[in-house]
C-alpha positions in Angstrom: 0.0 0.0 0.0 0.7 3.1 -0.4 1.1 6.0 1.7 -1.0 9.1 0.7 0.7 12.9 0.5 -0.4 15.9 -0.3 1.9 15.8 -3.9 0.5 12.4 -4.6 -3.0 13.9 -3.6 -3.1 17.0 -6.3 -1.3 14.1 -9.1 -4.2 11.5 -8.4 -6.8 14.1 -9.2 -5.1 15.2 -12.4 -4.3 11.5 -13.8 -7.1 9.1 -11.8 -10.2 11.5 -11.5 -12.4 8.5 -10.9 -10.3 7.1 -7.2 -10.2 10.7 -6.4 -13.7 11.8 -7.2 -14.4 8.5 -4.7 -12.3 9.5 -2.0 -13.6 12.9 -2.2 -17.0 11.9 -1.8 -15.8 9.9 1.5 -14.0 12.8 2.7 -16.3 15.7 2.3 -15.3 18.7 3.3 -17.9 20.1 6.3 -17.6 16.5 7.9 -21.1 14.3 8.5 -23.3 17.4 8.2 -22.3 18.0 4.2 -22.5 13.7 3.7 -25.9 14.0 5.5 -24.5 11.5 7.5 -26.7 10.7 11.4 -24.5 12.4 13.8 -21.6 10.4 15.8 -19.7 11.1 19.4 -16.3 12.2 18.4 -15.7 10.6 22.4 -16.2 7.0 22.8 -16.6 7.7 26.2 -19.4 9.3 25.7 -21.0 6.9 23.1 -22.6 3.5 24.2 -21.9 1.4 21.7 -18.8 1.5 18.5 -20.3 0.9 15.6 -18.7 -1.8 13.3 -20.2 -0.9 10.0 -20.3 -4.2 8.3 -22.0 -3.8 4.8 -21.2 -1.3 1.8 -24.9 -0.5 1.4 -24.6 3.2 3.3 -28.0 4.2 2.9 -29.0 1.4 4.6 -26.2 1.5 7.7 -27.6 5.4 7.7 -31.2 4.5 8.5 -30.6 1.8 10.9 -28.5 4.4 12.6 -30.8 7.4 12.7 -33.4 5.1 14.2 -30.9 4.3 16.9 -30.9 8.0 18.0 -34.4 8.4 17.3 -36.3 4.9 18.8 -36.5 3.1 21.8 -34.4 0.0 21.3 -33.8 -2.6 24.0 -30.5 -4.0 24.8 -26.8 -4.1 27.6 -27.8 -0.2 27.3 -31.0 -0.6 28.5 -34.8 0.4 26.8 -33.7 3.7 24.9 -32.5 5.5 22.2 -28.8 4.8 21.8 -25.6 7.0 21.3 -22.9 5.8 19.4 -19.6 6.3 18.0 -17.6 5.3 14.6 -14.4 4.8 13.0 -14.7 7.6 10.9 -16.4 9.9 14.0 -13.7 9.1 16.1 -11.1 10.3 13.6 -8.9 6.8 13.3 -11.1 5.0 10.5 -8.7 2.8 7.6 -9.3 4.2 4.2 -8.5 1.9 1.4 -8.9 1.4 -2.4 -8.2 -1.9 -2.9 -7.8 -1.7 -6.6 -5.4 1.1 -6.7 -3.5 0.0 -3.9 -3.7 2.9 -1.8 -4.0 3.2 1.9 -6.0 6.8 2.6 -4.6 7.7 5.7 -6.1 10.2 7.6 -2.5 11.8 8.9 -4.5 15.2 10.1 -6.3 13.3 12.9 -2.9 11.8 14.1 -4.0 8.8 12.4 -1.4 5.5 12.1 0.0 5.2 9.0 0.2 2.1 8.5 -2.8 -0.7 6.8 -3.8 -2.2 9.7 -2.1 -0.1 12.7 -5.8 1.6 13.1 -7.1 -1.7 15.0 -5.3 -0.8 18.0 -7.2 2.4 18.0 -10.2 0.7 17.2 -10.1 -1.8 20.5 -8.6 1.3 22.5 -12.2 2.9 21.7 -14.0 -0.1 22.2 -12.7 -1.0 25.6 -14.3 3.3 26.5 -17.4 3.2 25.6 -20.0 2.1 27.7 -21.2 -1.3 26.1 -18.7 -1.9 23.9 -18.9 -2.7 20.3 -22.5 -3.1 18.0 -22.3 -5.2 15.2 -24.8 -3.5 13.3 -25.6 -6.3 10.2 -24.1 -10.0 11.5 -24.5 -11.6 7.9 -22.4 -13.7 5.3 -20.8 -10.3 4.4 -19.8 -9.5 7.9 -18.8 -12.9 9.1 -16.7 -13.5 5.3 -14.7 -10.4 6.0 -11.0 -10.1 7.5 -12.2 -7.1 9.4 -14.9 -9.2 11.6 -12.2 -12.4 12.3 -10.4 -9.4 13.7 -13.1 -8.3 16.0 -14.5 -11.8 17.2 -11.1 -12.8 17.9 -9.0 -10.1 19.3 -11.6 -7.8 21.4 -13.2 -9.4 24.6 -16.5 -11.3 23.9 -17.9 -9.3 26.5 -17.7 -6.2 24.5 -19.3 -7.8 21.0 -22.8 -7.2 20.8 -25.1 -7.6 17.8 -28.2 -6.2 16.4 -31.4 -7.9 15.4 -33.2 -6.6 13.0 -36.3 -8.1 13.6 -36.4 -8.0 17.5 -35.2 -4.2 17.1 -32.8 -5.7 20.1 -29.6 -5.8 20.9 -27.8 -8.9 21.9 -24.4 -9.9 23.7 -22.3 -11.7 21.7 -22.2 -14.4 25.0 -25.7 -14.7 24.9 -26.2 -15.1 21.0 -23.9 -17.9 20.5 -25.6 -19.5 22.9 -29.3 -19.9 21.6 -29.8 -21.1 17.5 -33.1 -18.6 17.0 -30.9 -16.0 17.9 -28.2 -16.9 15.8 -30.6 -17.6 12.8 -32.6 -14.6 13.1 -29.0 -12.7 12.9 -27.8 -14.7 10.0 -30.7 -15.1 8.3 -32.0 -17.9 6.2 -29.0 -20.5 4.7 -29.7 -23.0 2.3 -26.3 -25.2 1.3 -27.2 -28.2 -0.6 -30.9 -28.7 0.6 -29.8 -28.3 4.2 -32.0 -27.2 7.1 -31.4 -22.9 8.1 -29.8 -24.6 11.1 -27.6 -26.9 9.1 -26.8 -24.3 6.0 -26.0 -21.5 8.8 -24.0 -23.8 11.0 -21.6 -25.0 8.3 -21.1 -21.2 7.1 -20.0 -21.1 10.2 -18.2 -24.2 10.4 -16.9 -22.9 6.8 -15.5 -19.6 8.1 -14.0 -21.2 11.1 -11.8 -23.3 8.9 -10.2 -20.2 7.0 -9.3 -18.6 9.9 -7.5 -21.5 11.1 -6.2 -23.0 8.5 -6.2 -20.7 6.0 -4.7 -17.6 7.8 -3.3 -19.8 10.9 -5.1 -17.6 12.9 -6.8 -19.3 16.5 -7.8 -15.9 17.9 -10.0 -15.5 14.9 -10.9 -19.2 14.7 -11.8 -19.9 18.4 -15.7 -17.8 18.6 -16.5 -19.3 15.3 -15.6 -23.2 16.7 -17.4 -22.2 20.0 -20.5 -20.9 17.5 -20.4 -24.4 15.3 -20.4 -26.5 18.9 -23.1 -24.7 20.5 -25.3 -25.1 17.3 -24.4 -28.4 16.4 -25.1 -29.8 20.0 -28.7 -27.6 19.3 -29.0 -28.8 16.5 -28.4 -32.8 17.3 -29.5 -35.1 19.1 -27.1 -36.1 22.1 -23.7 -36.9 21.2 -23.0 -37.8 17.7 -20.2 -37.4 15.5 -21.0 -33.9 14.3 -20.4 -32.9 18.4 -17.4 -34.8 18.8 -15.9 -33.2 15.6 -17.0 -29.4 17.3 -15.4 -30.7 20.3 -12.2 -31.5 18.7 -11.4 -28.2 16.5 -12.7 -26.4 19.5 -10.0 -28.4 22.0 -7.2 -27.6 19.0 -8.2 -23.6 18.9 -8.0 -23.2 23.1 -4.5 -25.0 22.4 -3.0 -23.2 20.0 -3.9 -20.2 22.3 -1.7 -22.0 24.8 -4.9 -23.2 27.6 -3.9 -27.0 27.3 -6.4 -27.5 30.2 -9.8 -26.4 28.1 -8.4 -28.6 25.3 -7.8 -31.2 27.1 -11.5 -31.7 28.6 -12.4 -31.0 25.1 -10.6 -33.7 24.0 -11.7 -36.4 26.4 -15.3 -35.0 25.4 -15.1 -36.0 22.0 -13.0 -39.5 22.7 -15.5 -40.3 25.0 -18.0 -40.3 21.9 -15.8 -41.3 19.2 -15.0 -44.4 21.1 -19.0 -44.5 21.7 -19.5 -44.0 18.3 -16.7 -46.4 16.0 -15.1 -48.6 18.7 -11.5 -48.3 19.9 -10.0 -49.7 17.3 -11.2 -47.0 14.3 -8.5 -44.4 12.9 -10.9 -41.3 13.8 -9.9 -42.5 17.5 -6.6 -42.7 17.4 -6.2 -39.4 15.4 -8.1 -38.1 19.1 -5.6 -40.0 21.5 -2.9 -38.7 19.4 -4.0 -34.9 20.3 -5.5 -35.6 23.3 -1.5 -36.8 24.3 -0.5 -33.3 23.6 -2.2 -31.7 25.4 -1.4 -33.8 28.3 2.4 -33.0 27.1 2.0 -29.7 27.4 0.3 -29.6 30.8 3.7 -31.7 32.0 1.8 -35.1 32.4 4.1 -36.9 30.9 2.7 -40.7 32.6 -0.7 -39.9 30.9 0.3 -38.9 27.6 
């Protein structure tokens, strides 16, 4: 990427008047008033919620948030109207054309300069504001994106919160991963291959799980999805069955990678407990188990065990 100046500003109008007629139109001179944008704290501690704008349709991100200030809305916050904060309000938000490989800093507002050094920012702000952060759409979009695997898996789960739609409510994250109508009212409807909305939405999420950890090698962004795919497959089915003790088993490999041998370890001897069950002692399925399972009794220093 590269780094926007003020020479390189005045030479992309001249030669590329389509990127900078867009980032004009992002940066409008006269702030949110002259983009008839709804009004933002420029404090997050003044703000209950950060907004994590997760969809490119901004007239609909614009109506959803003028209702906010406008409408009673339950949630952590209470039965009220809400006040919020953004990225862009706050002065710290990552400006990118992908295509063009630019990074629009915003160097004015103290802003860091390098793609990616705005996250820090972004969980500083979350961490002040009242609630935390409001995932305002929680859809394929959102959950396909590099920016939400960076905001399940690196801010607390106890400052995630998510909006939905048709409750006009606001949920914990905790509490949403928790209960399947919750989950499926938020993701909406999934069909994959003639599956069941609780089957197609589960393996999107099972799906999306799998690229964060073995795509990008990345456990803080795999570990909510893998705790979302066990608590909707044990929902979902009926007792322990192999789909559990799979969920089980990535789970158990996430909390290890994050170096808590003890949580994969019981998960572990979960899913064992039902493999055996399930094919017998003798089937490679097991033994693929034992073999982790003696890892993470490796790592916690019980050596006799493993």
């Amino acid at each position: 990427m590269e780094d926007l100046n003020k020479d390189w500003f005045w030479k992309m109008k001249k030669d590329n008047p389509e990127i900078y007629n867009n980032f004009v139109t992002r940066s409008t001179e006269g702030g949110y008033k002259a983009r008839a944008d709804p009004e933002a704290k420029c404090c997050p501690a003044g703000a209950d919620y950060l907004i994590s704008l997760t969809t490119g349709n901004k007239a609909e991100n614009d109506a959803m948030l003028q209702s906010f200030a406008e409408e009673h809305v339950r949630g952590p916050h209470g039965h009220r109207p809400i006040t919020y904060c953004t990225d862009r309000s706050l002065g710290f938000g990552g400006h990118f054309d992908a295509p063009a490989g630019l990074y629009l800093a915003k160097h004015g507002f103290g802003q860091p300069t390098q793609p990616g050094a705005w996250f820090e920012e972004y969980q500083r702000a979350a961490t002040t504001t009242k609630c935390g952060v409001l995932i305002l759409n929680f859809t394929k979009e959102y959950l396909g994106s590099q920016a939400c695997r960076m905001e399940l898996g690196r801010i607390p789960q106890t400052l995630l919160n998510v909006y939905i739609k048709a409750r006009k409510h606001i949920v914990r994250w905790e509490d949403l991963k928790q209960n399947k109508e919750l989950v499926l009212e938020a993701l909406g409807s999934y069909d994959v291959d003639g599956a069941s909305s609780t089957s197609g939405a589960c393996a999107l999420v099972a799906q999306l799980a799998g690229v964060a950890d073995e795509t990008e090698h990345d456990a803080h962004a795999a570990l909510p999805f893998c705790e979302l795919v066990l608590h909707m497959t044990e929902d979902a089915e009926d007792g322990d069955t192999p789909g559990v003790a799979q969920a089980l088993e990535k789970l158990g490999r996430a909390h290890g990678d994050l170096g808590d041998p003890h949580t994969m370890r019981d998960m572990l001897q979960r899913a064992l407990a039902i493999k055996e069950k399930q094919y017998g002692l003798e089937h490679l399925s097991v033994a693929v188990t034992l073999a982790n399972l003696a890892g993470s009794h490796g790592a916690l220093g019980d050596q006799h065990t493993k």
